[in-house]
N, C-alpha and C positions, 0 to 999 in steps of 0.2 A: 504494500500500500504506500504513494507517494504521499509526501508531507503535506500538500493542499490537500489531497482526498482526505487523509487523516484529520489534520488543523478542523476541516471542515464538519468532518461527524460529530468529534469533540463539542462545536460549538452548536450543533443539533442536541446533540445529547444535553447540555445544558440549559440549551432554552426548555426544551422538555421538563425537565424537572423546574424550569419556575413556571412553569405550566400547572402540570399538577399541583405546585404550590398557590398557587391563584385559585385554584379549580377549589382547594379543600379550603383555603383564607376565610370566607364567611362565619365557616365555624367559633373561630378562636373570635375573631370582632364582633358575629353578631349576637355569640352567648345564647339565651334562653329566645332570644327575637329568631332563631337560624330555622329554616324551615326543613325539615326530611322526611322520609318514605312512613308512612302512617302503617299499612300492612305488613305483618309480622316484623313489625321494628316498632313503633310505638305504642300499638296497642298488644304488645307482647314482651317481646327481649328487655327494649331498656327497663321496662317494672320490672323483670326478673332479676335482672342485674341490681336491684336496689333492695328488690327484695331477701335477696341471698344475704348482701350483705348484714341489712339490716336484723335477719335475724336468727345471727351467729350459728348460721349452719353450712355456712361457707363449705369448712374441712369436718362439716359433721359426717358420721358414723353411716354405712349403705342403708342399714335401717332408720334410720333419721327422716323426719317429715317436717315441712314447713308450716307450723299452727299458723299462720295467716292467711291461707288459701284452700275453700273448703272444709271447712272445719277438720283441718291438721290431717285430712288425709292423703293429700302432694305430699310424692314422698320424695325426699333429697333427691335422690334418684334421679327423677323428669326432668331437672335444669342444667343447665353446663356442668360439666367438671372444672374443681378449682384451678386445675392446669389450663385453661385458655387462656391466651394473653390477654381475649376482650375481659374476661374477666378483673383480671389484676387490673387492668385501664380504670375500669368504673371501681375499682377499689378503693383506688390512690388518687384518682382525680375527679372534679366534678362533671357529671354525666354529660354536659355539651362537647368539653375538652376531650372526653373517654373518646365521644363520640367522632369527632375530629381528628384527632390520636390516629382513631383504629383506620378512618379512611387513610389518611398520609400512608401511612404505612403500610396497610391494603394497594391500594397504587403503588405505590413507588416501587415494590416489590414486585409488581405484575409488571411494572413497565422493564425493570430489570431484567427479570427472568423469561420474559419474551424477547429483550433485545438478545442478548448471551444467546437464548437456542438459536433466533436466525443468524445471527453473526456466524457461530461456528457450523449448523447442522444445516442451513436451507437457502439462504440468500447471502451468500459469499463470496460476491465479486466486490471489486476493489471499489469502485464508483458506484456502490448502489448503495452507499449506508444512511442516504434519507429514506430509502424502500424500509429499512432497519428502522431507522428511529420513529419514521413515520408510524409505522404499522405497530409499533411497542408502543406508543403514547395513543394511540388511538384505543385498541385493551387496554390502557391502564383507565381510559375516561369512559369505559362502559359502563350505564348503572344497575350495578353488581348488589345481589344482595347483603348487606353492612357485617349480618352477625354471623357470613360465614367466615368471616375476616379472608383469609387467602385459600379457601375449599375451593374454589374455580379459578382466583386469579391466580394462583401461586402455584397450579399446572405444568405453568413453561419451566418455573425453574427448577421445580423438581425433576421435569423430563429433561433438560439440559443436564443435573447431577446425575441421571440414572443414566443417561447415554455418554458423558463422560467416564462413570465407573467401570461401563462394560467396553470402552477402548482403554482403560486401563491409562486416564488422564486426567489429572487436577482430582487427583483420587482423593487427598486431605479435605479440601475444602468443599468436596461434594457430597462427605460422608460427611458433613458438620451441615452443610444445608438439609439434608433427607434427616438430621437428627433434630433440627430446630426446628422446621415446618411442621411436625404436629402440636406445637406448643401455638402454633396461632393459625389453625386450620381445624375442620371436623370430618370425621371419620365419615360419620351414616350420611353427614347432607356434601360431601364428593370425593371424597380421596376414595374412598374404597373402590368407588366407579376407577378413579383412575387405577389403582392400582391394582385392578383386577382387570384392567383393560391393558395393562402393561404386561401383567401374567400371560396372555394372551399372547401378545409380541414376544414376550421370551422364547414361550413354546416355537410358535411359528420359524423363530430367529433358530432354535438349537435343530429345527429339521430342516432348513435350506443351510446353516452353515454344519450340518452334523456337529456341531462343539456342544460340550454343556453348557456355556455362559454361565457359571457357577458364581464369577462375580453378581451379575444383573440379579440372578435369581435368589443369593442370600442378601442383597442388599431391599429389595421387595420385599422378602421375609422380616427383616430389619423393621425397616420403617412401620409396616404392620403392627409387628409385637407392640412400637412406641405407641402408638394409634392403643391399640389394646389394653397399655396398662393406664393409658392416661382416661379414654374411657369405660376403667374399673366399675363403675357406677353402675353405666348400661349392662355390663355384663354379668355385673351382681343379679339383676333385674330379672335379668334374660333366664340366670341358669339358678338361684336359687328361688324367687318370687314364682307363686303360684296361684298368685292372684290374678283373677281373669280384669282386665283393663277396657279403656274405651275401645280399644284397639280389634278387640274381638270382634266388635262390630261394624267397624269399618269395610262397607261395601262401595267399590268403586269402579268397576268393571260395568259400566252403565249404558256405553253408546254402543249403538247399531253399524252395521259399516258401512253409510253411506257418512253417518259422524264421524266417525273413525280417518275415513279417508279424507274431509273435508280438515279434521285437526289434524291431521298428516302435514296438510299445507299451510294450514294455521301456525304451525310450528314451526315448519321451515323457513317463513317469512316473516312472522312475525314473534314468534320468540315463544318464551315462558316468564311470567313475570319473577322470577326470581335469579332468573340468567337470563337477561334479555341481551341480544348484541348489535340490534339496528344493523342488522345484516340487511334487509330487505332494499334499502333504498339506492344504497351504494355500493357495496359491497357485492350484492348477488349480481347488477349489471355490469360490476367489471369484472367478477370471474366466467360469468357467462360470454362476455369478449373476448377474454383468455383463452376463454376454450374454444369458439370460433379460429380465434390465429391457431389454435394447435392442432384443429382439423385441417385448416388448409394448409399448413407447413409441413401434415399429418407427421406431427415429430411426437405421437404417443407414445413412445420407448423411452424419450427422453423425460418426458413428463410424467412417469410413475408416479412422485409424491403429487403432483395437481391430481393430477385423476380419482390418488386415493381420499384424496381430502375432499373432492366432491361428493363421492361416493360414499362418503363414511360419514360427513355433513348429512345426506337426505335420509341418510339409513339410518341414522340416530334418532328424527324425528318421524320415522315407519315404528320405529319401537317405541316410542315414546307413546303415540296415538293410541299402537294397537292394544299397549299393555291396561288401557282403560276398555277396551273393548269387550263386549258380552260373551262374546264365547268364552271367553279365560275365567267365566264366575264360577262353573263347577268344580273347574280346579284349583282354583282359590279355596275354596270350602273343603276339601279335603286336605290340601297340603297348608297351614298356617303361616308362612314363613312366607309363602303369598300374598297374605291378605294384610299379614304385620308389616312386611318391610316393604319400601314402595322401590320396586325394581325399575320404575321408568325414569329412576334419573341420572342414567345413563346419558341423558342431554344437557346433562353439566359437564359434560366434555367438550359441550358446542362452543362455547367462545374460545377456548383455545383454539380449536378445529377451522372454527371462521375466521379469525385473525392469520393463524398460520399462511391461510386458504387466500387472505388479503393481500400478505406479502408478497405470494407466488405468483398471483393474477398480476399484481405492477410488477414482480420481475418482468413476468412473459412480455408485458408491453413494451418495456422498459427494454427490452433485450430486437422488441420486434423490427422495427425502425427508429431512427433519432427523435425522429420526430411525435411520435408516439410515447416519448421520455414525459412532453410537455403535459398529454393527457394523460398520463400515467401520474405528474403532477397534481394538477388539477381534480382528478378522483381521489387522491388522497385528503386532499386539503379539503372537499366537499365534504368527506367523509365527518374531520372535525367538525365541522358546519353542521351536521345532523347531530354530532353528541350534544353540543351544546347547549339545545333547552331540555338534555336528559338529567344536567346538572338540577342537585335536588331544590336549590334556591330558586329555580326557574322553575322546572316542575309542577312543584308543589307550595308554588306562590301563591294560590288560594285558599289551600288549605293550613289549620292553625300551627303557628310555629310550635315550638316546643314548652316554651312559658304557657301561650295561651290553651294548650291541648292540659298538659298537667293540672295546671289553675291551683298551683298551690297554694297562695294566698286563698281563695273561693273555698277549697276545702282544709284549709285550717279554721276558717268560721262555722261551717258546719258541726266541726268535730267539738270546737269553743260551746256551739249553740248545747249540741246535744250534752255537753259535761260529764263524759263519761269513759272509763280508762280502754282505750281502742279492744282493749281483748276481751272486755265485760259486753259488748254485741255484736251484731253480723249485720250485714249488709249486701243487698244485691243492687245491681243496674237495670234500669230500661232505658234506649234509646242512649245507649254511651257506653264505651267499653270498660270493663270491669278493671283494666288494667289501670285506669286514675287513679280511682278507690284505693288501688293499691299500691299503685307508687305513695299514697299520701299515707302511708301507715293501717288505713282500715283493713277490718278481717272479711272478708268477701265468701258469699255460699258458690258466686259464679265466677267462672275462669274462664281462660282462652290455654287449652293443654292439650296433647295430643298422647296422654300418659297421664289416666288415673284410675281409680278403681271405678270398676262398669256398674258395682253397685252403686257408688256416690252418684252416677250417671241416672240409671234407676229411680232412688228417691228424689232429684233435684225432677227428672222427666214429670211426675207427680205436679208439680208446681206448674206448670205450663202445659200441662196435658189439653188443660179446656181448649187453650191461645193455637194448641198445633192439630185439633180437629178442625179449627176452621182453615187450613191451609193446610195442604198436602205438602207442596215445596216445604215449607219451613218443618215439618214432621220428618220430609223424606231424609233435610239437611241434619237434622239432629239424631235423629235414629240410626242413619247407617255411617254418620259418621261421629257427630260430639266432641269435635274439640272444642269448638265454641260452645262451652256452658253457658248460656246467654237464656236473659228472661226475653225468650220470644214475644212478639207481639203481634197478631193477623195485621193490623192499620200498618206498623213501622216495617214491617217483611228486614232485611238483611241490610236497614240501615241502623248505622250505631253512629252519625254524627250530625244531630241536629243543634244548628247554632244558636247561641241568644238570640238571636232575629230571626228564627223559625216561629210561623204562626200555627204548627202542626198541632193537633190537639190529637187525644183517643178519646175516642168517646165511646165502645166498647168491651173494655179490658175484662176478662173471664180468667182470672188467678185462681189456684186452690191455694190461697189464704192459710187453711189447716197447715197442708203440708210444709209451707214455707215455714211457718212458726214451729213446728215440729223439727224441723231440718235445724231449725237454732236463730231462724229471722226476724229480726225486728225493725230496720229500714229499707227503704226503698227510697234508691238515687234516680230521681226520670228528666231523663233530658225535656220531657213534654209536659204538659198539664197531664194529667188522667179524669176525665170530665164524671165519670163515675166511680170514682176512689171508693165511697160510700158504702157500694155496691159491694165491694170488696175486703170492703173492713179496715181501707187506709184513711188516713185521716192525715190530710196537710199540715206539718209542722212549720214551714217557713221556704220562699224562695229566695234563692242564692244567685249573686250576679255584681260580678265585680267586672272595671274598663279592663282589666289585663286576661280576662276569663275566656275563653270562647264558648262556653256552656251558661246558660241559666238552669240551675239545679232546683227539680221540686224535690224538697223533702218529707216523705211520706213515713208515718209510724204506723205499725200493724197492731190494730187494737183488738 
């Protein structure tokens, strides 16, 4: 590599990182005002993370349960292990900063470890290291799910250390990345996918090279075991608990195969929202060019890895679709391991896969005529043009930042109003996620979990029995699946975010009252009026509504 091509990547690479550094800034300036992903981030992870802390069960025992959630029947169990790095974050820092923290480092480390595998493994000519930095800062600005911290981004660079180990290069420092990475990654939501997608390539590798590959293949063993001891918790769960869970009745095998086919496409264009990669707009039109030049140069031989990456792209989201499919419910029902573990996310290997796939496609151009260097340019940089209202500030500029979503002030008055020591009653939600309630200290009957006892599930069903005869959706939602422990409502169906300037009323709420009070209930938090409380045996204690709130809280007593 000459000194300008070099000089030049250098100063790619560092714009890049004040890139990303700009990209994550809001967080630290705009504090509790910083807006982000509402779905399984707000209304989930970060109260978990506050609530572990809070109540010193952090490094508690496998048998250990959290008395604040459900009447103490979440068991330590269901929430991270104390070994994630997200975790230690919201330990030691306040939760905007955590939050902040875990992106920077989430990025940085995707942009890294995607630049490193094209650099050495795939786009390795001397003048193509914008194709390089481009394509690694564009994965590092995808928006990625927060609380897998590196489970999807941090793919390239463990596939970089496992294909340096098995040439038998930079072998120190790659066994120190494959040791560090499950300290701030998760096993069940993608490493396993990867590394059971890697077992696969091992095989494959030891029968076209006849070798053992004995490195590749104890270093997969490796990283496993870490993965295994750090999620001790789960495996406590797994192999000594024998308590039947919500999970038992998780049915999900639902669509037909004219569905099936249609989320086949659904998925290949337009994503999953927990891996999503804006592949559809740019991305798929220029490997779809790519692949035109490589038919008519018909230079297929040359192009194994393009081909396989397209291939292995659509195949990904064939399985993805089908594995929700109806035929697979009877054998779901018979084998459990089906029905508990959700085998279709195998398409969290997709943003690696369509990035790589990004690179390849501007090689091809880039290598086709000079002058196709220019569009080869220009698709890249459009590219950044489409992540940018993925950024969460843009986004989810409508929706409440993180002060007004928590409303901690709002529910420090309630808790003042009610005067009473938070673990002496219970409390559920309507029309708001229970997760408030419970970052703010309150003991809640209802959760958002995907791991609890199916009998807790059972007696809370009781409570909202009447609310899910009149709606089938909402019965079908809670029955065959129940992570959302939520006080259903027929009028509110599957929203939980009505604002103080909502004029929504209910005006026929059918509670079983008994049950609730039986179950240990004695408020009710409703984002809405309930026009016939009465009815019900609730009795309006006071409304709550502060400028910094985004909720107006009616507080209902059960008499």
């Amino acid at each position: 590599m000459n000194r300008i091509t070099f000089t030049r990547e250098r100063i790619y690479f560092v714009l890049s990182i004040i890139i990303i550094a700009i990209w994550v800034a809001p967080y630290f300036i705009l504090g509790e005002h910083a807006h982000m992903r509402i779905q399984d981030n707000l209304d989930s992870n970060i109260a978990w993370y506050k609530i572990l802390v809070d109540s010193n069960q952090l490094f508690g025992s496998i048998q250990a349960n959290i008395p604040q959630i459900i009447n103490g029947e979440l068991s330590r169990n269901a929430l991270y292990s104390e070994y994630y790095g997200i975790v230690e974050l919201f330990r030691l820092f306040p939760p905007v900063i955590a939050y902040g923290l875990n992106q920077a480092i989430s990025r940085f480390f995707a942009f890294l470890g995607m630049y490193l595998l094209l650099k050495k493994y795939v786009v390795k000519g001397e003048n193509q290291g914008f194709i390089r930095i481009i394509s690694a800062l564009t994965f590092a600005l995808i928006p990625f799910w927060p609380n897998g911290m590196l489970s999807m981004l941090g793919m390239p660079l463990a596939l970089c250390a496992f294909l340096n180990i098995r040439k038998h290069e930079q072998t120190i420092i790659s066994i120190v990345t494959i040791t560090l990475l499950p300290f701030y990654s998760t096993f069940m939501l993608g490493f396993f996918f990867f590394l059971s997608a890697l077992g696969v390539f091992w095989l494959i590798d030891v029968i076209r090279t006849k070798k053992p590959q004995l490195r590749l293949f104890f270093s997969i063993v490796y990283m496993t075991l870490i993965y295994l001891a750090i999620e001790y918790r789960q495996l406590a769960s797994l192999i000594f608990s024998h308590e039947e869970t919500n999970r038992s009745e998780f049915f999900e095998s639902k669509n037909n195969l004219t569905q099936t086919i249609l989320l086949i496409f659904k998925n290949y264009i337009v994503g999953h929202n927990q891996n999503e990669t804006l592949f559809g707009i740019i991305i798929l039109p220029v490997s779809l060019i790519a692949l035109v030049l490589v038919i008519l140069k018909k230079s297929w031989k040359n192009e194994k890895l393009f081909i396989t990456l397209h291939l292995t792209n659509f195949l990904l989201s064939v399985w993805y679709a089908f594995w929700w499919y109806e035929g697979w419910e009877p054998l779901k029902q018979k084998i459990s391991i089906l029905n508990t573990f959700n085998f279709s996310r195998y398409h969290y290997l997709r943003p690696m896969i369509v990035y790589i796939l990004f690179a390849v496609s501007l090689q091809i151009l880039w290598r086709y005529q000079k002058k196709w260097r220019i569009t080869a340019i220009v698709f890249a940089i459009l590219q950044i043009a489409v992540l940018i209202p993925s950024n969460e500030q843009v986004w989810y500029h409508n929706s409440p930042s993180f002060g007004e979503f928590y409303a901690t002030k709002e529910f420090s008055d309630i808790k003042k109003f009610i005067g009473k020591p938070v673990q002496d009653y219970r409390v559920a939600s309507i029309g708001l996620h229970p997760a408030i309630a419970q970052y703010n200290g309150l003991y809640t009957l209802d959760t958002y979990n995907n791991f609890y006892p199916l009998s807790y599930k059972h007696q809370f069903r009781k409570i909202i029995a009447p609310e899910l005869e009149k709606n089938k959706a909402l019965a079908s939602y809670f029955d065959q699946w129940g992570g959302r422990c939520y006080l259903f409502v027929d009028e509110l169906g599957k929203n939980y975010m009505f604002s103080k300037d909502s004029t929504k009323v209910i005006h026929h709420l059918r509670i079983d009252t008994q049950a609730f009070k039986q179950l240990g209930g004695n408020y009710i938090l409703s984002g809405v009026p309930i026009e016939n409380a009465k009815e019900n045996q609730l009795d309006l204690q006071k409304v709550f509504q502060t400028k910094d709130a985004y909720w107006k809280i009616y507080l209902y007593k059960v008499t």
